[in-house]
C-alpha positions in Angstrom: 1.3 32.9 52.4 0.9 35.0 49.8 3.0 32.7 46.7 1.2 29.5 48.1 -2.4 31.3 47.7 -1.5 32.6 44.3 -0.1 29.3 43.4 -3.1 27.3 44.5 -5.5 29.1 42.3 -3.3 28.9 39.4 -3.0 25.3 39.9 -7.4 25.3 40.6 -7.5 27.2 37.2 -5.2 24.9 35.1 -7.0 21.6 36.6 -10.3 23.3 36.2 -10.0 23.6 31.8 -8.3 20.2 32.0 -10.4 18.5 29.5 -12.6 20.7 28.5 -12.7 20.2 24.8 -13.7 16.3 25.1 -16.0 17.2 27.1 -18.2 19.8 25.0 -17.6 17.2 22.3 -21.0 16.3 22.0 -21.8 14.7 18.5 -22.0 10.7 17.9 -19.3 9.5 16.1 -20.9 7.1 13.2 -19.1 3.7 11.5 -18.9 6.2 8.3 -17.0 8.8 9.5 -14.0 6.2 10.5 -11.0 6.1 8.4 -10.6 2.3 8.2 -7.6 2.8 5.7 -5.7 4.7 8.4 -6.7 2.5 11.0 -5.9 -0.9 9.4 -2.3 0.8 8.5 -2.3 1.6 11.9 -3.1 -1.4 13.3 -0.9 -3.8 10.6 2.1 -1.2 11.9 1.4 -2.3 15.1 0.8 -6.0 15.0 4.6 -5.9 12.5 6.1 -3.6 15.6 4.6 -6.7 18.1 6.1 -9.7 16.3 9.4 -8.2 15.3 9.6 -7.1 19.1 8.8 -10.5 20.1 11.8 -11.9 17.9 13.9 -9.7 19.4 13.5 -9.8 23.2 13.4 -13.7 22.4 16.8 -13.6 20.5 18.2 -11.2 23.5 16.8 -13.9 26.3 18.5 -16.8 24.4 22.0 -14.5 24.4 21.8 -14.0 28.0 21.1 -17.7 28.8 23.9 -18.6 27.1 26.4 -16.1 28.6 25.3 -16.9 32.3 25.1 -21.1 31.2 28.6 -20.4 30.1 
């Protein structure tokens, strides 16, 4: 009884600080204070990542349909 006590309250302690830092995050985040540079890289990165993804799962399906057609 003993391990499963000490090991609830560990687990109550960890859960308890979960978030904590968001949370005392208190200042309003303004349009200036974005990087737009980053994000646009980020978001062209992603939008590359997408279509090349696309091309490839499409390539892959048309190999498979042709192996079980076959």
């Amino acid at each position: 009884m003993g391990t499963a006590h000490r090991l609830d309250k560990r687990l109550k302690t960890i859960f308890s600080r979960q978030g904590t830092k968001m949370a005392a995050d208190k200042a309003p985040h303004t349009a200036t204070e974005m990087d737009y540079p980053a994000h646009e890289r980020n978001y062209s990165g992603f939008i590359r990542l997408l279509k090349v993804s696309i091309v490839v799962i499409g390539v892959i399906t048309a190999i498979v349909l042709l192996i079980i057609a076959n």
